[in-house]
N, CA, C and O atoms as a GROMACS GRO file, in nm:
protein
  488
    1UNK      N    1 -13.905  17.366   9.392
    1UNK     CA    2 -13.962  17.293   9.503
    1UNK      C    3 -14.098  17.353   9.537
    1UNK      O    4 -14.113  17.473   9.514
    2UNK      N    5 -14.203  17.278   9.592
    2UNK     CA    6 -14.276  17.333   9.602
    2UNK      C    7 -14.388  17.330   9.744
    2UNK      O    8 -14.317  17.315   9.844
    3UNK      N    9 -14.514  17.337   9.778
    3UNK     CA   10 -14.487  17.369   9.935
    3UNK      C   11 -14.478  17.236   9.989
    3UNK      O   12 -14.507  17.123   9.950
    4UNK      N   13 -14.408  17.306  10.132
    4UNK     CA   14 -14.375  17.167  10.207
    4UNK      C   15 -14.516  17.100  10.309
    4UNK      O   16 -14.604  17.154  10.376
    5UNK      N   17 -14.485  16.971  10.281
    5UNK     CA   18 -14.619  16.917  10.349
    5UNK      C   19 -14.657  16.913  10.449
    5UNK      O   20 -14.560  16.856  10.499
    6UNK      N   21 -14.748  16.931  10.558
    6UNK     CA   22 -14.811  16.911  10.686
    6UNK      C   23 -14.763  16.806  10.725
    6UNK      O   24 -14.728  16.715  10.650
    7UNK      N   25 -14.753  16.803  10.901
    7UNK     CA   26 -14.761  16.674  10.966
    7UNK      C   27 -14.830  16.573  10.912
    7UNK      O   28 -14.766  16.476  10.872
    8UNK      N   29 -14.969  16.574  10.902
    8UNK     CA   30 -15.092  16.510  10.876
    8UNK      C   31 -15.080  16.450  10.808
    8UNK      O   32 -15.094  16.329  10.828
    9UNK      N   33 -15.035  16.526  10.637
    9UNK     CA   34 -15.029  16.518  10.470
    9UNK      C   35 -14.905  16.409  10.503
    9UNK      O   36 -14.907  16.293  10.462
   10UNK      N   37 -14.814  16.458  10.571
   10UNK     CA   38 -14.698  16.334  10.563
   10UNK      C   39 -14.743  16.181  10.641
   10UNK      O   40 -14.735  16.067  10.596
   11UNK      N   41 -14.792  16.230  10.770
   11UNK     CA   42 -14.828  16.075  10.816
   11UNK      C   43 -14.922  15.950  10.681
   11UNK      O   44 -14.908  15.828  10.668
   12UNK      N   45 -15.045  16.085  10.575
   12UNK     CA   46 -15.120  16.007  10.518
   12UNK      C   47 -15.030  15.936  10.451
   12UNK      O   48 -15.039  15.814  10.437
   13UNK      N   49 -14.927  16.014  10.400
   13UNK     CA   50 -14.832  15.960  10.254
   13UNK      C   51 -14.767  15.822  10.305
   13UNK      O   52 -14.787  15.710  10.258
   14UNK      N   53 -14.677  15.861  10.420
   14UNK     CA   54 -14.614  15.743  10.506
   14UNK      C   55 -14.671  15.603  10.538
   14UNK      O   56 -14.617  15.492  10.536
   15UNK      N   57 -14.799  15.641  10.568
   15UNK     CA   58 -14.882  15.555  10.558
   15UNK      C   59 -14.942  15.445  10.454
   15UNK      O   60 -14.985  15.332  10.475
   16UNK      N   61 -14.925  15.530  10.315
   16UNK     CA   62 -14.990  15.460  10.194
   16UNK      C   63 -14.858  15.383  10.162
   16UNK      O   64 -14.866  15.261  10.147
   17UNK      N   65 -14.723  15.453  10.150
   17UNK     CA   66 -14.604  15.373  10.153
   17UNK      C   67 -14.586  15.238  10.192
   17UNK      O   68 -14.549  15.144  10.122
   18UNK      N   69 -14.626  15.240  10.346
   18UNK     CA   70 -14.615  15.142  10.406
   18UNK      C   71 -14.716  15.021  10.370
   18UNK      O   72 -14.665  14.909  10.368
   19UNK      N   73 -14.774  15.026  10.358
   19UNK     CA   74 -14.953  15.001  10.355
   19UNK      C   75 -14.919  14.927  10.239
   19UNK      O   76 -14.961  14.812  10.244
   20UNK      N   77 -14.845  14.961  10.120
   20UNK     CA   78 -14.843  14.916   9.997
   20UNK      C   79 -15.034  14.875   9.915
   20UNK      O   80 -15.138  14.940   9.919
   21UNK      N   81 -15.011  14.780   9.868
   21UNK     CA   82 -15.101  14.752   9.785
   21UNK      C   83 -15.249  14.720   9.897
   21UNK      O   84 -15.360  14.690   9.854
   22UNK      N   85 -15.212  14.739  10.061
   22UNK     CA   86 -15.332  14.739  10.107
   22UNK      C   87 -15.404  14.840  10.152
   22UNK      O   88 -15.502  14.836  10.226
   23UNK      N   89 -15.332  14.961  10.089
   23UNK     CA   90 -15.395  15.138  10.167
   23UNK      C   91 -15.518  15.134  10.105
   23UNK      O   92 -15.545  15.150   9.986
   24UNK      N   93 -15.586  15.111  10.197
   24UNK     CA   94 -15.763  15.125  10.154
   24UNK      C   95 -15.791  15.208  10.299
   24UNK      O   96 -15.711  15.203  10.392
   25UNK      N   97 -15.924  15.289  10.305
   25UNK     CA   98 -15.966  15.365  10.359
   25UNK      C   99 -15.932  15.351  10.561
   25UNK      O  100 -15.862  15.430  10.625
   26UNK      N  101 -15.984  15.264  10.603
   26UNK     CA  102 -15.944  15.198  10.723
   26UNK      C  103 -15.798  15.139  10.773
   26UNK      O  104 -15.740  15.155  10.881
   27UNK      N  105 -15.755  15.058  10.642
   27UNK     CA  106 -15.603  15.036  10.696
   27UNK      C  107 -15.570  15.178  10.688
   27UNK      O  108 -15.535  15.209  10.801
   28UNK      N  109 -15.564  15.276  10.614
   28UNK     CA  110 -15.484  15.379  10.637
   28UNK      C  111 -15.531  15.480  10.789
   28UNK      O  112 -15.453  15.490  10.884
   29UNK      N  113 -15.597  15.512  10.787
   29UNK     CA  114 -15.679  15.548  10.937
   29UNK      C  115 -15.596  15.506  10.998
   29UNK      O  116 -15.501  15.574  11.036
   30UNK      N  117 -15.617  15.316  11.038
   30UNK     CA  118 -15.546  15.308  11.164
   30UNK      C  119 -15.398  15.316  11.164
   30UNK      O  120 -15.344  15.329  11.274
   31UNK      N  121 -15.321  15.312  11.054
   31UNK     CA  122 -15.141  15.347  11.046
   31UNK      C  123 -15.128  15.466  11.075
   31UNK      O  124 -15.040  15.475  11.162
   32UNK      N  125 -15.177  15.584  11.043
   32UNK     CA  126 -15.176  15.726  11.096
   32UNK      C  127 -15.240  15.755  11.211
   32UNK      O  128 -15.210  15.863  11.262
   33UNK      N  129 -15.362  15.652  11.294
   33UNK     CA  130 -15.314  15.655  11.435
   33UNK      C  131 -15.175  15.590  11.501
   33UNK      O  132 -15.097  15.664  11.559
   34UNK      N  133 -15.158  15.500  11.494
   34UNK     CA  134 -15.033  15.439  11.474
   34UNK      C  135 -14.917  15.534  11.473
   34UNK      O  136 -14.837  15.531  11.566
   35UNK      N  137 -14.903  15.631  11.358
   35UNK     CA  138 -14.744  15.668  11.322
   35UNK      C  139 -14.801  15.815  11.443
   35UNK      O  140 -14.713  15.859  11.516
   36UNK      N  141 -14.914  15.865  11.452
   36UNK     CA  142 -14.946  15.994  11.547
   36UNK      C  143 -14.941  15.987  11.682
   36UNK      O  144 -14.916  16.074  11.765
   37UNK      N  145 -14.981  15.828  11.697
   37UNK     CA  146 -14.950  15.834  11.831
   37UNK      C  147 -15.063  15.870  11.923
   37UNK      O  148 -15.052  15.886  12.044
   38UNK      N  149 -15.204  15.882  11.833
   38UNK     CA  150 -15.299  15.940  11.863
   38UNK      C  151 -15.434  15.899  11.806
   38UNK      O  152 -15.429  15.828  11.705
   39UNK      N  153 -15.548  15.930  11.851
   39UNK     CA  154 -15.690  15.929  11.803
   39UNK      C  155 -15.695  16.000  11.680
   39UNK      O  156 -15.618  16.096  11.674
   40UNK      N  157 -15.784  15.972  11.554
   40UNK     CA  158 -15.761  16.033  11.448
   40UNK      C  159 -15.901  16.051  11.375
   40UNK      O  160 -15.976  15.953  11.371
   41UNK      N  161 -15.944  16.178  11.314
   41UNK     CA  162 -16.076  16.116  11.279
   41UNK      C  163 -16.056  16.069  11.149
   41UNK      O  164 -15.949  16.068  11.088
   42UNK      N  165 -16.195  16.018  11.100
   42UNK     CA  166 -16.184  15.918  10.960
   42UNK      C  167 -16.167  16.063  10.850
   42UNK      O  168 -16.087  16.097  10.762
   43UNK      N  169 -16.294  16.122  10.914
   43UNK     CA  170 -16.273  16.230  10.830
   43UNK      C  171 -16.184  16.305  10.791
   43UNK      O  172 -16.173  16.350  10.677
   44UNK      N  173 -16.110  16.325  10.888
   44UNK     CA  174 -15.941  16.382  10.872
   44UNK      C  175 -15.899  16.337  10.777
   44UNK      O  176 -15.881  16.422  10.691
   45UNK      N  177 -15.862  16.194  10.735
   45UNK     CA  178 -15.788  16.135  10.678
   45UNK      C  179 -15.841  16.137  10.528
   45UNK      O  180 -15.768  16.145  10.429
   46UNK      N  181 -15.963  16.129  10.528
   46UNK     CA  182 -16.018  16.126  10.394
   46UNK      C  183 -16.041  16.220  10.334
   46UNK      O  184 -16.078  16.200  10.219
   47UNK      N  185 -16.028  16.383  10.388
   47UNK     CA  186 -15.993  16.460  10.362
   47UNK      C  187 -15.866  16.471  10.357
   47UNK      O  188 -15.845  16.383  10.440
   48UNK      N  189 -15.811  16.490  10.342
   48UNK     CA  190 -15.664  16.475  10.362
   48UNK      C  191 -15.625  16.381  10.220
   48UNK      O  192 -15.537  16.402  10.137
   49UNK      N  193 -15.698  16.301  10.224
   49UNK     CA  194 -15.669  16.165  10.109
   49UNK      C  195 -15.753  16.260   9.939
   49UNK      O  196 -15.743  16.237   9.819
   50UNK      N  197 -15.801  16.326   9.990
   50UNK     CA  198 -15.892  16.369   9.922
   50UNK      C  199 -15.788  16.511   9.820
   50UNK      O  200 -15.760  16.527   9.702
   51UNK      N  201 -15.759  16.591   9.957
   51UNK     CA  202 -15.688  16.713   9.911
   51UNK      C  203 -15.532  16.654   9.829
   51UNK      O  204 -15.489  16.708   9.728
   52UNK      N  205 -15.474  16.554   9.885
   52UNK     CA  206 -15.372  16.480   9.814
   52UNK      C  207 -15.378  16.478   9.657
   52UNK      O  208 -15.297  16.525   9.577
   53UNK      N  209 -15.522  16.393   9.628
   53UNK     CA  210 -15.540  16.347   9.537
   53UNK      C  211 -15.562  16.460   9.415
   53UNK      O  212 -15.558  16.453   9.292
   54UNK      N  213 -15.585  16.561   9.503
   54UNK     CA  214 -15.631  16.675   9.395
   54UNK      C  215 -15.502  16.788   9.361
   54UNK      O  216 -15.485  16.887   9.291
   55UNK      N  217 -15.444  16.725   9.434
   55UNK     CA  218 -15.318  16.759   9.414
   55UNK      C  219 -15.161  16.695   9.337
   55UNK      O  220 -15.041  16.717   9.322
   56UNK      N  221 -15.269  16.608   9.308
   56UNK     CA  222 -15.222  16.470   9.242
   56UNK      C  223 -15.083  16.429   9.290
   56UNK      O  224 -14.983  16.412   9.220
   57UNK      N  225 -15.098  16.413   9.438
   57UNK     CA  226 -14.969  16.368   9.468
   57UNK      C  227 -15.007  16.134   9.507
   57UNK      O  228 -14.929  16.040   9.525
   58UNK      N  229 -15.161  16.144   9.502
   58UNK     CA  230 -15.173  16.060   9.511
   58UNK      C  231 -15.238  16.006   9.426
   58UNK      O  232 -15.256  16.077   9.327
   59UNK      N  233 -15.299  15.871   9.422
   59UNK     CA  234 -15.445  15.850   9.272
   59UNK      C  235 -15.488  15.733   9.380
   59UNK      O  236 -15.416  15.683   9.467
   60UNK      N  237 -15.621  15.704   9.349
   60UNK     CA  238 -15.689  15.588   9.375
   60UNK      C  239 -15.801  15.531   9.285
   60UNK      O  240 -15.867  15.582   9.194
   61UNK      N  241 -15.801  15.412   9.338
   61UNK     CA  242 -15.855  15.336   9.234
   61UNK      C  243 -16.012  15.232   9.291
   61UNK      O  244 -15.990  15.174   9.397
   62UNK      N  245 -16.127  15.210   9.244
   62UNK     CA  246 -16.197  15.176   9.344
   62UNK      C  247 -16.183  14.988   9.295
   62UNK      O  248 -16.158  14.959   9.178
   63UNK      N  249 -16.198  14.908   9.376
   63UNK     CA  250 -16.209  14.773   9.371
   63UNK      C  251 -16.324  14.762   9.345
   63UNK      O  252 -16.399  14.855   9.374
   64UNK      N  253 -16.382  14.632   9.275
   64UNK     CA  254 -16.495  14.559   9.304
   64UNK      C  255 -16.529  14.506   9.439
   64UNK      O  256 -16.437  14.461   9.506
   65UNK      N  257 -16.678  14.505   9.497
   65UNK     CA  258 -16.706  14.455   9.576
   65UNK      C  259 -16.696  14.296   9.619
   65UNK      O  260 -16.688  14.214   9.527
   66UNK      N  261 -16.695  14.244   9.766
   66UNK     CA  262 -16.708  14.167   9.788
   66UNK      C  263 -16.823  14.125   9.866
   66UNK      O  264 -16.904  14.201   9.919
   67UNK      N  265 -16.826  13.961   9.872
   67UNK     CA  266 -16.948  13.907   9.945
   67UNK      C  267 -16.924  13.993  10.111
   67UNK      O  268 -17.008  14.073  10.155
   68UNK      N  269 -16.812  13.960  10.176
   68UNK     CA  270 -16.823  13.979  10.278
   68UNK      C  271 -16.806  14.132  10.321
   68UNK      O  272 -16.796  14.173  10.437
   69UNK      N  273 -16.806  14.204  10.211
   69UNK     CA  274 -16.799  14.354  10.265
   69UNK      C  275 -16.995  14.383  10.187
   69UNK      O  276 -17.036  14.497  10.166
   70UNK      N  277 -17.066  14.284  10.165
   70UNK     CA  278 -17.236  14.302  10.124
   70UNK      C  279 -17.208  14.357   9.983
   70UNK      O  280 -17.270  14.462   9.965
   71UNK      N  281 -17.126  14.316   9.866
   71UNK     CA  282 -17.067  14.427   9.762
   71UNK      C  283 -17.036  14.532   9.701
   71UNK      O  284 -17.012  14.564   9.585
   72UNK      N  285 -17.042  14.593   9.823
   72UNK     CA  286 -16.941  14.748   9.844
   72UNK      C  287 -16.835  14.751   9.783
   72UNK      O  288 -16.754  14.658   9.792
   73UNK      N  289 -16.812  14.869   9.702
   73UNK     CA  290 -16.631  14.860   9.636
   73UNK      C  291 -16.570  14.914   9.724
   73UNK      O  292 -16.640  14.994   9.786
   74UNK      N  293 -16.450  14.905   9.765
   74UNK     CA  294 -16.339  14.952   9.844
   74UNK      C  295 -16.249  15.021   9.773
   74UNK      O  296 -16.206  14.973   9.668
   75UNK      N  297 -16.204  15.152   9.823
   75UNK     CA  298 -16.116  15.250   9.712
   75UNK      C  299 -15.978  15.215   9.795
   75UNK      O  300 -15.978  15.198   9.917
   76UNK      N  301 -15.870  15.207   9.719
   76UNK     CA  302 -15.773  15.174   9.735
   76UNK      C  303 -15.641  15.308   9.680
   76UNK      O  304 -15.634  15.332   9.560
   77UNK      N  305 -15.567  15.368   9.756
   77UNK     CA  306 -15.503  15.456   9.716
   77UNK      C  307 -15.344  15.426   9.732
   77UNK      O  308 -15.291  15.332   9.793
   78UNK      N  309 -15.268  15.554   9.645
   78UNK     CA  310 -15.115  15.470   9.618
   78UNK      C  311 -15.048  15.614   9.609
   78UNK      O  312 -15.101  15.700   9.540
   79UNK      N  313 -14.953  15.634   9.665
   79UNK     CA  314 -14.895  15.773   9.619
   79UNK      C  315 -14.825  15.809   9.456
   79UNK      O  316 -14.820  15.720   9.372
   80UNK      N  317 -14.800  15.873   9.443
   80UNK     CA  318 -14.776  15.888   9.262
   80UNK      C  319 -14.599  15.935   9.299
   80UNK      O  320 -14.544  15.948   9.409
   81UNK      N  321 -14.559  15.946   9.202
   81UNK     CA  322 -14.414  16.024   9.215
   81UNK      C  323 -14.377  16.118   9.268
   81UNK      O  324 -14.281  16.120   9.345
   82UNK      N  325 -14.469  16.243   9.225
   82UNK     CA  326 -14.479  16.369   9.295
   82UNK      C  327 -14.536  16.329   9.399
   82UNK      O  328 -14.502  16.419   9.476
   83UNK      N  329 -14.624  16.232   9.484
   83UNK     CA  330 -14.599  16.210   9.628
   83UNK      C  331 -14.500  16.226   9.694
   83UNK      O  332 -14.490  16.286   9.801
   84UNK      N  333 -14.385  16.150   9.605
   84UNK     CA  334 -14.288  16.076   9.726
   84UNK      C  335 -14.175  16.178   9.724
   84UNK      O  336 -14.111  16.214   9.823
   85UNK      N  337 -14.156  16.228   9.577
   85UNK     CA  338 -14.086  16.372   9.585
   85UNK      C  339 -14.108  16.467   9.667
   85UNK      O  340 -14.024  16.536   9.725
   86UNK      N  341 -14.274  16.475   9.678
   86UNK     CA  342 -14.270  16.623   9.793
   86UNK      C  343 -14.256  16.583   9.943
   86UNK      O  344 -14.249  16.672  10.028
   87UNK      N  345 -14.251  16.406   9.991
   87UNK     CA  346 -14.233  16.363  10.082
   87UNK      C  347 -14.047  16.404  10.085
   87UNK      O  348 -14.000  16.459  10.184
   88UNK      N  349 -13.982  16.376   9.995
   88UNK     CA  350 -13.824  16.365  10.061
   88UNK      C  351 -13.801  16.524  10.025
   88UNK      O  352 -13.693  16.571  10.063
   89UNK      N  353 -13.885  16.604   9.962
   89UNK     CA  354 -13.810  16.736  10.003
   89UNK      C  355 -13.853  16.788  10.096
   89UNK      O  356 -13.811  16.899  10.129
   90UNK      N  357 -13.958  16.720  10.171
   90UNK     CA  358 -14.026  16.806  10.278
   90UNK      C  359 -13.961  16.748  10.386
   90UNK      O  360 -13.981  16.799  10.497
   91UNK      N  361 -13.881  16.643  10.378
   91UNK     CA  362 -13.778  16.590  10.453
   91UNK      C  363 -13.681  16.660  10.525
   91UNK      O  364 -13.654  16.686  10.642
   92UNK      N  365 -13.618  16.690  10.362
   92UNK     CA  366 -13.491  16.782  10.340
   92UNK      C  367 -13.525  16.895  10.395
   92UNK      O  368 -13.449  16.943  10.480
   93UNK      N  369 -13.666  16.974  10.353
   93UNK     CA  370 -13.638  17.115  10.432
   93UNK      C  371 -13.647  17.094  10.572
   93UNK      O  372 -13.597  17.176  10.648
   94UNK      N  373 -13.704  16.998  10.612
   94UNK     CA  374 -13.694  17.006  10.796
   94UNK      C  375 -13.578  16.989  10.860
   94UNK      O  376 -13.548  17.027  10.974
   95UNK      N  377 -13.504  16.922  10.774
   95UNK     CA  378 -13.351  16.878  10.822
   95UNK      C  379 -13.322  16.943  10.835
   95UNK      O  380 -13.269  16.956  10.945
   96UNK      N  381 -13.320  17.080  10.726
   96UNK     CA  382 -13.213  17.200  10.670
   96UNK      C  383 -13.258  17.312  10.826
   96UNK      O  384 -13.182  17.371  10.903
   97UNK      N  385 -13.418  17.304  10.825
   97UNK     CA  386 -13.463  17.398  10.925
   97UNK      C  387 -13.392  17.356  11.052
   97UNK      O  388 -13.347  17.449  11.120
   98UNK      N  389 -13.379  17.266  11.083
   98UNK     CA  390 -13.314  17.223  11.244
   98UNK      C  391 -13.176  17.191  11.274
   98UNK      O  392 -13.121  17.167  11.382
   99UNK      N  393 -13.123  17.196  11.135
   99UNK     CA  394 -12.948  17.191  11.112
   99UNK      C  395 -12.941  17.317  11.222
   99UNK      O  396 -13.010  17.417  11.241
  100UNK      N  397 -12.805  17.252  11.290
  100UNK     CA  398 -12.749  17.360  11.421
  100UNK      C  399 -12.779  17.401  11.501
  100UNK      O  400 -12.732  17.496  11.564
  101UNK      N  401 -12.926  17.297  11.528
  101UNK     CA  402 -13.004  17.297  11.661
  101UNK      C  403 -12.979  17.233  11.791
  101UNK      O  404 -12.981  17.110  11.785
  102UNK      N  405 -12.963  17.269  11.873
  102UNK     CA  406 -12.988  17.219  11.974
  102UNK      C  407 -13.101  17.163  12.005
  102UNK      O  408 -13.205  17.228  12.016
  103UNK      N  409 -13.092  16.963  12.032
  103UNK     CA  410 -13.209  16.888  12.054
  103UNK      C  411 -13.188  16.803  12.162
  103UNK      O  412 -13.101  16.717  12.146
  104UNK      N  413 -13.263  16.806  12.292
  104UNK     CA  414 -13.414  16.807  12.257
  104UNK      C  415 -13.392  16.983  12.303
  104UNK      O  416 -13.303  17.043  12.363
  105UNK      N  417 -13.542  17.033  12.232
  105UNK     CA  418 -13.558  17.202  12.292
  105UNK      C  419 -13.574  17.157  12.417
  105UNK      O  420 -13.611  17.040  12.431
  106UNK      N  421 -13.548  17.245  12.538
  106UNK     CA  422 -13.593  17.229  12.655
  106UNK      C  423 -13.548  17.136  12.763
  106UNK      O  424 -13.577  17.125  12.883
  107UNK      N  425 -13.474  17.075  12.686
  107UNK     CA  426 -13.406  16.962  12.798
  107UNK      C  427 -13.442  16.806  12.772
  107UNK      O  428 -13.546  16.752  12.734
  108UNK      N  429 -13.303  16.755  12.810
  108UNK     CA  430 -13.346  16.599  12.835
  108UNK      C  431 -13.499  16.535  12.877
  108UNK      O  432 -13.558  16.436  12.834
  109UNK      N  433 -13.528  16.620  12.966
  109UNK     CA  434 -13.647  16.496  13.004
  109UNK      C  435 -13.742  16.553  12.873
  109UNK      O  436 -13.855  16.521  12.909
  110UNK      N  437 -13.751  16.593  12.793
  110UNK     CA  438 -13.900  16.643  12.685
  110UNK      C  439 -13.846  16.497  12.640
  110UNK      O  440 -13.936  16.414  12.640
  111UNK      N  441 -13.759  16.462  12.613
  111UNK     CA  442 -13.781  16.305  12.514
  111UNK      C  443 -13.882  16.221  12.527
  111UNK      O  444 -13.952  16.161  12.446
  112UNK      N  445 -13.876  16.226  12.669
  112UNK     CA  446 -13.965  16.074  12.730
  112UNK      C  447 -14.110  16.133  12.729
  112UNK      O  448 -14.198  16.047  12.723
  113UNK      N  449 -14.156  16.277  12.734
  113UNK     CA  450 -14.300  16.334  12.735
  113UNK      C  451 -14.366  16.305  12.580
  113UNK      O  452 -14.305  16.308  12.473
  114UNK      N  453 -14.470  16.284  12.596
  114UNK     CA  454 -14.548  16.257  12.448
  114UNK      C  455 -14.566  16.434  12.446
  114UNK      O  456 -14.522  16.516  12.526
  115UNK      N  457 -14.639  16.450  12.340
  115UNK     CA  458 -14.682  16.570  12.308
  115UNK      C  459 -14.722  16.661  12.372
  115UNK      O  460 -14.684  16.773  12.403
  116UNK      N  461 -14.896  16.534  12.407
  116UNK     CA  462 -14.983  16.605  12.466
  116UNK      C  463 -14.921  16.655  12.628
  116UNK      O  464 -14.930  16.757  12.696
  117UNK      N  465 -14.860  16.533  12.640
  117UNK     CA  466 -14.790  16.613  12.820
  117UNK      C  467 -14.708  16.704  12.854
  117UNK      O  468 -14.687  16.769  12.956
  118UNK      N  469 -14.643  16.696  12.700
  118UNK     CA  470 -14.552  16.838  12.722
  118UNK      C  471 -14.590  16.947  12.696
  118UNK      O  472 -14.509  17.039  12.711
  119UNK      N  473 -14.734  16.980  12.646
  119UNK     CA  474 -14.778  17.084  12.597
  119UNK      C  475 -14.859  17.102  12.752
  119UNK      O  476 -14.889  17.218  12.779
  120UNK      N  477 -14.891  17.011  12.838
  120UNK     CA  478 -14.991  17.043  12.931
  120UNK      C  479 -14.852  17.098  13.026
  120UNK      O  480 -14.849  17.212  13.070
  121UNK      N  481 -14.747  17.004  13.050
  121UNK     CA  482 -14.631  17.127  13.159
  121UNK      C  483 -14.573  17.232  13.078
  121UNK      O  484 -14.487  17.286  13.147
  122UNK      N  485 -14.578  17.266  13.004
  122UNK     CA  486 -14.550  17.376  12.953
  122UNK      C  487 -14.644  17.499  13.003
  122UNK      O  488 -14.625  17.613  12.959
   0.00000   0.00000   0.00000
C-alpha cells in the first residue's frame, strides 16, 4: 500500500469520478467547492491535478478547441486505476483509523457545526 491521500487529493479524485467524461479544469474546481463545502483556489486544484498526474494516479488529455471557447483546447482529465486504488485504500485506512471511536468527538452538537465554526468555538 502506499501513501494515503490528502483531503484535497481525494476531493480532486472524487471529483473527476463524478464528473466523468466532463472533468475539465472548471467543472472540476467547482465539484471540489461543492464536495469542501468551501471557496477553493483554481490554483489549488491544478496543482493538485498536476501533482496527481505525476504521480500517475491520473492522465489527461487536451481537446481541440472550440468556436465558442475563441479555439482554446480544453484539457480534460480521468483518474487511472492506481487512482481509484489509492482512493479505496485511503478509504480503508481511515475506517481502520477511527474503528472504536467514539463519534461525533466532542459531542452531539459538533454535527450540525461546519468546520470553520467549530474550529472558531473551539
Amino acid at each position: 500500500m502506499g501513501d494515503i491521500l490528502g483531503g484535497f487529493e481525494q476531493a480532486v479524485l472524487l471529483a473527476l469520478i463524478k464528473l466523468g467524461d466532463n472533468a475539465y479544469g472548471r467543472a472540476i474546481l467547482k465539484e471540489v467547492a461543492i464536495r469542501l463545502n468551501r471557496d477553493v483556489a483554481a490554483g489549488a486544484v491544478y496543482a493538485t491535478l498536476d501533482r496527481l498526474e505525476a504521480k500517475r494516479l491520473v492522465s489527461s488529455r487536451l481537446a481541440s478547441g472550440t468556436p465558442a471557447r475563441g479555439g482554446r483546447a480544453r484539457r480534460y482529465y480521468k483518474p487511472e486505476a492506481a487512482g481509484t486504488i489509492a482512493l479505496n485504500e485511503t478509504k480503508a485506512t481511515l475506517e481502520n483509523l477511527w474503528r472504536d471511536t467514539v463519534w461525533p468527538i466532542g459531542g452531539q452538537s459538533c454535527i450540525y457545526l461546519p468546520a470553520q465554526a467549530l474550529r472558531r468555538a473551539l
